[in-house]
C-alpha positions as CSV (number, residue, x, y, z in Angstrom):
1,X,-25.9,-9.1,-6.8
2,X,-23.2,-7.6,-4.1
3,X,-24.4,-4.5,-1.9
4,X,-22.6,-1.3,-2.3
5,X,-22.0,-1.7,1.0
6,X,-19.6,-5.1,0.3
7,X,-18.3,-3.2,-2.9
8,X,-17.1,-0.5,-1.1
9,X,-15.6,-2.5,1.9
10,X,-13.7,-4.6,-0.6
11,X,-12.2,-1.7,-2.6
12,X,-11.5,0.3,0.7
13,X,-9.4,-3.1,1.5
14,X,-7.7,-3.3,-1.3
15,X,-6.7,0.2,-2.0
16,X,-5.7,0.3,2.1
17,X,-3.2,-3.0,0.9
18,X,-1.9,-1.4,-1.8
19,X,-1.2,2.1,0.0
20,X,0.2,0.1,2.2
21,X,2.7,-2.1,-0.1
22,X,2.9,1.1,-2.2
23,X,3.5,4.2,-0.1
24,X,5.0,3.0,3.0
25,X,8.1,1.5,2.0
26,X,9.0,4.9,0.1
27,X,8.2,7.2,2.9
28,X,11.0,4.4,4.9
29,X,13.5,5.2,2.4
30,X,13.0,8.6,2.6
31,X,13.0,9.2,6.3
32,X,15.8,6.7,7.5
33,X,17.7,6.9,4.1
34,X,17.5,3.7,3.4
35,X,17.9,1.7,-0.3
36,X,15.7,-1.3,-1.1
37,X,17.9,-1.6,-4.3
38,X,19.9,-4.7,-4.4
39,X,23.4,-3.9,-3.6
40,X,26.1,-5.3,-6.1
């Protein structure tokens, strides 16, 4: 049905989006000490 080629560009997307979502904000936090945390 698909080419691996389309399989492979799709999964490469989504795991870039989720890195993304995933890994960025935490290196943020860690660098520039800041909390995402809701304060209250």
């Amino acid at each position: 049905m698909f080419k691996p080629m389309a399989i492979t560009i799709i999964f490469g997307l989504a795991f870039a989006t989720a890195l993304t979502l995933l890994v960025v904000p935490v290196l943020y936090s860690l660098f520039f000490r800041v909390s995402f945390r809701a304060k209250g």
